[in-house]
N, C-alpha and C positions, 0 to 999 in steps of 0.2 A: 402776210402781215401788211398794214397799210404803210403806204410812203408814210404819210403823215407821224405815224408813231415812231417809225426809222429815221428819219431827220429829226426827231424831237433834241432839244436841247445843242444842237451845232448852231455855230455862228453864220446863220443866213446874211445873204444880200438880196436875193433876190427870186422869185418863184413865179414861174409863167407854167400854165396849168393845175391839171387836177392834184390834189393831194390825195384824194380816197381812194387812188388806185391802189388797188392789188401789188406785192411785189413775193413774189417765188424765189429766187436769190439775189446775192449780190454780187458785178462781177469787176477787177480793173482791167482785166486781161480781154480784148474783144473776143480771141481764138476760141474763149468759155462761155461766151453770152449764147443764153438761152430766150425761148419765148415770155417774158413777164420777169424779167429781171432787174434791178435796177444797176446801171452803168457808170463806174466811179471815173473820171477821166484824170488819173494821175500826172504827174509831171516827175518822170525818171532822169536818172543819168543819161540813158538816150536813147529815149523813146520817149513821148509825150501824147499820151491818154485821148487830149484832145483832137489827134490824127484820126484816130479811129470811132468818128461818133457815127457817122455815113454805115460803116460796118458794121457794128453795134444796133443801129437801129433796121439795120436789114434782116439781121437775127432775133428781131424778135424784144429789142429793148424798150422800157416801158417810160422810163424816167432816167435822166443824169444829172449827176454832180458834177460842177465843172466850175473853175477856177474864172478859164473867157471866155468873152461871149462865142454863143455860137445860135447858130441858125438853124433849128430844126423844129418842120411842122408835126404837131398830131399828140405828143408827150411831151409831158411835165421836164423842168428845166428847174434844176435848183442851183441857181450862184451861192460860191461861198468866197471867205478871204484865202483858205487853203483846204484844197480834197484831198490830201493827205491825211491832214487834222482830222477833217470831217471823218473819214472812213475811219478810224480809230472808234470815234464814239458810233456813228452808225452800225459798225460790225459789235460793237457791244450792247446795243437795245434792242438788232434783230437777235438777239442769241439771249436778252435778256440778263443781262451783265453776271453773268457766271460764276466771276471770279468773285463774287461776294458771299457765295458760297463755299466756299473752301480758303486756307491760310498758304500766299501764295509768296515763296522768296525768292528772292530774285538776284542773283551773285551777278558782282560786277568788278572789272580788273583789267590787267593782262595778262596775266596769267593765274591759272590755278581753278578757271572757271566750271571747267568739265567734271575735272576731279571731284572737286566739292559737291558735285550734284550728285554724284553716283556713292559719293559717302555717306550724305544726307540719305538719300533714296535706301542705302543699304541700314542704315538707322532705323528708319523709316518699319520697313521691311522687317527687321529684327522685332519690332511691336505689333506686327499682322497689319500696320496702319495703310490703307489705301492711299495710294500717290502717282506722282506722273513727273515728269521728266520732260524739259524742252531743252534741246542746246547743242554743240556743234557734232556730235558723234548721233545723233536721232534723236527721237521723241518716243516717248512712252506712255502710254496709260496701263498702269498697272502692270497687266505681262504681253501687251500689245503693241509693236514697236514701229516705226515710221521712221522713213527715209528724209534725213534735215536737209534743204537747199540752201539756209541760212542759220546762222548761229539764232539769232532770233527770226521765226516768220512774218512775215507782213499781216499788219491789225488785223484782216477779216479773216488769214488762218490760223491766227493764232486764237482769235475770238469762240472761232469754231472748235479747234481745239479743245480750247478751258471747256466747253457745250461740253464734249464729249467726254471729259475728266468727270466736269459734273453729271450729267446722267450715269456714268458709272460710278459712281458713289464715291469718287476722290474727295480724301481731305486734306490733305495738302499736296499741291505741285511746287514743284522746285524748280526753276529757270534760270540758264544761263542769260545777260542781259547786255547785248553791245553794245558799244559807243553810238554806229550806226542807226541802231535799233530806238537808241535816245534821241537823238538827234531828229532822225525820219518819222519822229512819233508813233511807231509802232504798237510800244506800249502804254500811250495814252490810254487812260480808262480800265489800265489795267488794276485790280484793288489789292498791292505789295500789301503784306502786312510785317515782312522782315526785308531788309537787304542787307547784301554783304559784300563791302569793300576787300580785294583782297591785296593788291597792289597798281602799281601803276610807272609802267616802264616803255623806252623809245618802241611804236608800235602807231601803223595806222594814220603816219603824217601825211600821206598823201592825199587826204582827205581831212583830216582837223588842221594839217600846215603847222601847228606846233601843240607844244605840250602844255601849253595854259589852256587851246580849246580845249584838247584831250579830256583834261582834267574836268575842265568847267561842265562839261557832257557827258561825262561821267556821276558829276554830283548830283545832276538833275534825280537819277534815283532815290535819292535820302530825304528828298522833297515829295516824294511820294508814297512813301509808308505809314503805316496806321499802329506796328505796334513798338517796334524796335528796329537799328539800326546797328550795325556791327562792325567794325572798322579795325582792320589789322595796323596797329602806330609802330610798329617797327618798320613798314614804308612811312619815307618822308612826307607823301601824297598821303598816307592814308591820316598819320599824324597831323596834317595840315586840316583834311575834312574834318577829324574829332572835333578840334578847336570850332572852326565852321558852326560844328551841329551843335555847342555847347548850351546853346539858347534852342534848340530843336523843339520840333513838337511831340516827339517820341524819344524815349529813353534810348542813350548810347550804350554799345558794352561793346570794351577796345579787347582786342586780345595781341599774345606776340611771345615772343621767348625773350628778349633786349630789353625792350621797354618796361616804365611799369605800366599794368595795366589790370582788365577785371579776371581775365581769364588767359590764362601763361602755362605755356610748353616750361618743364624743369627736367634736370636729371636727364639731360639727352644721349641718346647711344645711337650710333650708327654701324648697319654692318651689312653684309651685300645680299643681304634676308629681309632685312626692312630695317624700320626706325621704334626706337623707343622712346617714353617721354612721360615724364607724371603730368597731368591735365590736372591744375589746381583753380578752383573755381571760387565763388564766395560761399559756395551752399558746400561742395565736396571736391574730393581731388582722389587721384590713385593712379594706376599701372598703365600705359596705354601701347599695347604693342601693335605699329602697322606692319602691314605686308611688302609695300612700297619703301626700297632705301633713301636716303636724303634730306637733307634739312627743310625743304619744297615740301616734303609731303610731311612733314610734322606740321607746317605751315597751315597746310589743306585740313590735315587734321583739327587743328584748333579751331579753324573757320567752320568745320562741320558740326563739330561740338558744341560751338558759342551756339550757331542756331538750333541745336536740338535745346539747350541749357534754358534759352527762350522759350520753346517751345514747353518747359516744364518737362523734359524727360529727365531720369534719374542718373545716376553714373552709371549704374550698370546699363541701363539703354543705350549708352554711349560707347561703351568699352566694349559692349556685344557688338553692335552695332559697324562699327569702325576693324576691329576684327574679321569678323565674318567677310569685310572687302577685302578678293584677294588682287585685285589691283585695273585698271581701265584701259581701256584699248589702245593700245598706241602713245602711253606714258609710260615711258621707261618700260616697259614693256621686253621682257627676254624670248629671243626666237629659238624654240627650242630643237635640237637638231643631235643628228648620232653620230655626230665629228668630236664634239667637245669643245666647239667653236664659242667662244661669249660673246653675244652679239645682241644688242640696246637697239630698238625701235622706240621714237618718243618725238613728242611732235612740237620739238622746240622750234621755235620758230621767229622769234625775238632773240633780243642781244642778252636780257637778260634768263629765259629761263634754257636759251642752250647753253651758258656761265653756270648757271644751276645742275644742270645735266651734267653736263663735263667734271664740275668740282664733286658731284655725288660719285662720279665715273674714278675720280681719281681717289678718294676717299677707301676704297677696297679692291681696288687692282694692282695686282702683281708685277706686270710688265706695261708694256706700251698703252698708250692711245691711240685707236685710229679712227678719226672724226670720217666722215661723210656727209657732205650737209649744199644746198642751196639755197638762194631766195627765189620765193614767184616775183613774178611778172608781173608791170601795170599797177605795182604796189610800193608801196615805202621804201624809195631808192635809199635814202636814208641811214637805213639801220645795215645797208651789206656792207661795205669796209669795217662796221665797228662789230659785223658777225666776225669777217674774216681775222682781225685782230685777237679777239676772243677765241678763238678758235686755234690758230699761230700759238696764241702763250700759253695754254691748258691741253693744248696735243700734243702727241709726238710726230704723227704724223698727219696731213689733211688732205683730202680729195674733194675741191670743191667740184662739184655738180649742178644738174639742172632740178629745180623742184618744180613747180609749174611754171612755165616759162612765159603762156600766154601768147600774149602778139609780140610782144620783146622778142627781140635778139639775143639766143640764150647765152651766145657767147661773150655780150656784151654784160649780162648781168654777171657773168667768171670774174670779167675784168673787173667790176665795179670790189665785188669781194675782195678780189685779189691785192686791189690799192691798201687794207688792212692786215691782210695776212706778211705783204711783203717788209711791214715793218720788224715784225719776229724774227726769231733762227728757226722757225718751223720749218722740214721739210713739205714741199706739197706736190700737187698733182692737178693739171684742171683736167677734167676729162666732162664733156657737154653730155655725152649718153648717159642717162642715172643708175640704169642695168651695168654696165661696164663700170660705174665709177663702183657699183657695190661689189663687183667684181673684184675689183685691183686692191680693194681694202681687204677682201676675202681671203685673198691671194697671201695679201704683206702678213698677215695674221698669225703669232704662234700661239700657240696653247694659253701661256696667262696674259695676254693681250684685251684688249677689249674693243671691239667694232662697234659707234655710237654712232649709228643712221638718223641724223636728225632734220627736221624742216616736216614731216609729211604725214608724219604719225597712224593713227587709224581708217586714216584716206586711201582708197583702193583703187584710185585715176592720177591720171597724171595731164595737166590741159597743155599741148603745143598747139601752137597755135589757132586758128579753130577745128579741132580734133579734140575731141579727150578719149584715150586709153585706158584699159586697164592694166593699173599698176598700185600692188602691195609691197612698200618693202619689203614686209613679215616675209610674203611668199616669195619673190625673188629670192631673199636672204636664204633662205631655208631650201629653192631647188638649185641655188649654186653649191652651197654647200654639201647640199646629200648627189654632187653630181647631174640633177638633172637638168640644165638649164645652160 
């Protein structure tokens, strides 16, 4: 493809060289530049694109984008105001902007994100309908699955990506869509045609610094849809955007079980099998049994429904659909074993959906609580005392641990928890090894007990320092208990 047609429409400053060159791909990463590629020079958290032009151009590189000046003879140089920006649209006019081809939604929150994709997708599925899946558990096209580095990819793979959605005949993808991923413009140029609010709780300060950026970078998605927008108003946030959107240029439809709104959870039953719920819409309503227990996933549930509702599927599409999901990896997730043991794998990880976790936990247990839980590293100091709190008043018992510790000091992030927990009558335990700490909850555990492993859900490593391991709860949980471990 030529430069020229790939920089089409980015906001230039400035071009020294030819445009009619040739370009074969496109790369930010120098370690991937090939002969005839064009060189995005990004500016990361920490590493900066424009180190590496000297590199770049010894491989082979034909032309670069670049934010400053830089000095290099022989190839085309395109200034821009940001090549972050740029490469959003760039990775979308070499690929031929894809996503205009297919009906693309795009779920945003903090929680509830994963879920909703795999209920949709199973919707989906339930109509023969071809689809794809981005977001933090993998990526999918069809029955094709890929390893996630990031909840959302960076523009030119995700660009690539939707390419290959669309050559395989997908008509809708579903995408989980981050804060980060907003902010970093990743999904600039991408063509939503639904989004979906699903809440919005303390998560990620370490990088927005507070909850009005959060938010604000959150809503940027509702500003980019073409056909509808979906907004759960039983969060405060999400009631705040309704109002927002009420002048929108696409149609709202709120949904919730509290509120009023267009489409509401009624008649709710909870039991440690799953959830029930009538899903009352404007067109139909009826029976909705999930597989997943908890007021969370009736939650998820409405959120997947609003967008199939949109989509023009019928209630049966929906009720097939949402059934047929018997639940996602690492949510609430039961490890199953020939002790008798009840033991919760679920990747709460915020103050509010391990509050969620724990109240679904308490909701059909017979005897004790016994939590297990950490924060990572390098992330949202913030939210560990108000885990630890949370955690103290809906347990019986707590075993704070290490969940990815990173370059922190894991025994520093105990303490940080620990300042919450110590205001409860909970008894606790710090134990820094996360094998040991699953241990000792293993241990405490009688028959109608319940072991709720939370922080790390369908995640199979665990990062100390720079190391990363392998580590599953599921499977730790499951060789302590059958003895082998």
């Amino acid at each position: 493809m030529k430069l020229k047609d790939i920089i089409n429409e980015i906001d230039l400053i400035d071009i020294s060289g030819e445009l009619n060159v040739g370009i074969n791909n496109i790369c930010y990463d120098s370690r991937n530049v090939k002969e005839g590629d064009l060189f995005v020079c990004v500016k990361g958290f920490k590493v900066d694109g424009h180190k590496y032009v000297d590199s770049a151009m010894k491989k082979g590189a034909k032309a670069f984008i670049v934010e400053d000046e830089v000095k290099i003879d022989g190839v085309t140089v395109v200034k821009v105001s940001n090549s972050r920006k740029a490469m959003a649209k760039i990775a979308s006019n070499f690929y031929g902007d894809p996503t205009r081809s297919m009906e693309v939604i795009g779920i945003t929150g903090t929680n509830g994100k994963t879920t909703i994709t795999y209920l949709i997708n199973s919707i989906l599925d339930s109509k023969n309908i071809k689809s794809g899946i981005i977001g933090t558990i993998g990526h999918k096209i069809l029955n094709k699955e890929y390893k996630a580095n990031n909840t959302t990819p960076e523009a030119f793979e995700l660009q690539k990506m939707f390419n290959e959605m669309k050559n395989a005949g997908v008509h809708v993808a579903v995408m989980e869509v981050s804060s980060h991923s907003i902010e970093l413009d990743r999904v600039d140029n991408v063509n939503f045609s639904i989004g979906i609010f699903t809440n919005l709780t303390k998560d990620h300060l370490d990088y927005h610094k507070d909850m009005d950026n959060y938010y604000e970078a959150k809503k940027k998605l509702f500003f980019m849809t073409n056909k509808a927008n979906i907004i759960n108003v039983d969060d405060s946030y999400g009631k705040k955007l309704a109002k927002e959107l009420e002048s929108s240029h696409v149609e709202t439809i709120t949904y919730g079980i509290d509120s009023e709104c267009h489409i509401r959870g009624t008649n709710i039953g909870i039991t440690p099998q799953g959830a029930t719920f009538t899903l009352v819409t404007p067109k139909y309503s009826g029976e909705i049994n999930l597989n997943t227990p908890g007021k969370f996933s009736i939650y998820n549930g409405l959120a997947a429904a609003s967008g199939a509702y949109v989509l023009g599927y019928s209630f049966e599409d929906i009720k097939r659909g949402l059934e047929n999901n018997k639940g996602v990896s690492g949510r609430f997730e039961k490890v199953n074993n020939s002790k008798g043991y009840n033991v919760i794998v679920d990747y709460s990880h915020t103050p509010d959906s391990l509050e969620n976790a724990l109240i679904t936990a308490k909701e059909f247990t017979q005897g004790k609580i016994i939590t297990v839980f950490g924060c990572g590293g390098d992330r949202d100091k913030t939210k560990r005392s108000i885990m630890g709190e949370i955690a103290g008043k809906l347990s019986n018992y707590v075993i704070i641990t290490s969940d990815n510790p990173r370059s922190e000091e894991p025994n520093s992030i105990l303490d940080h928890i620990e300042e919450g927990i110590e205001g409860t009558n909970c008894e606790y335990k710090k134990i820094v090894d996360r094998k040991e700490g699953i241990r000792e909850a293993i241990k405490r555990a009688n028959k109608d007990d319940i072991v709720l492993i939370a922080g790390k859900g369908h995640e199979t490593y665990q990062i100390l320092g720079n190391e990363t391991i392998d580590f599953d709860d599921r499977l730790v949980a499951k060789a302590i208990i059958e003895g082998e471990m």
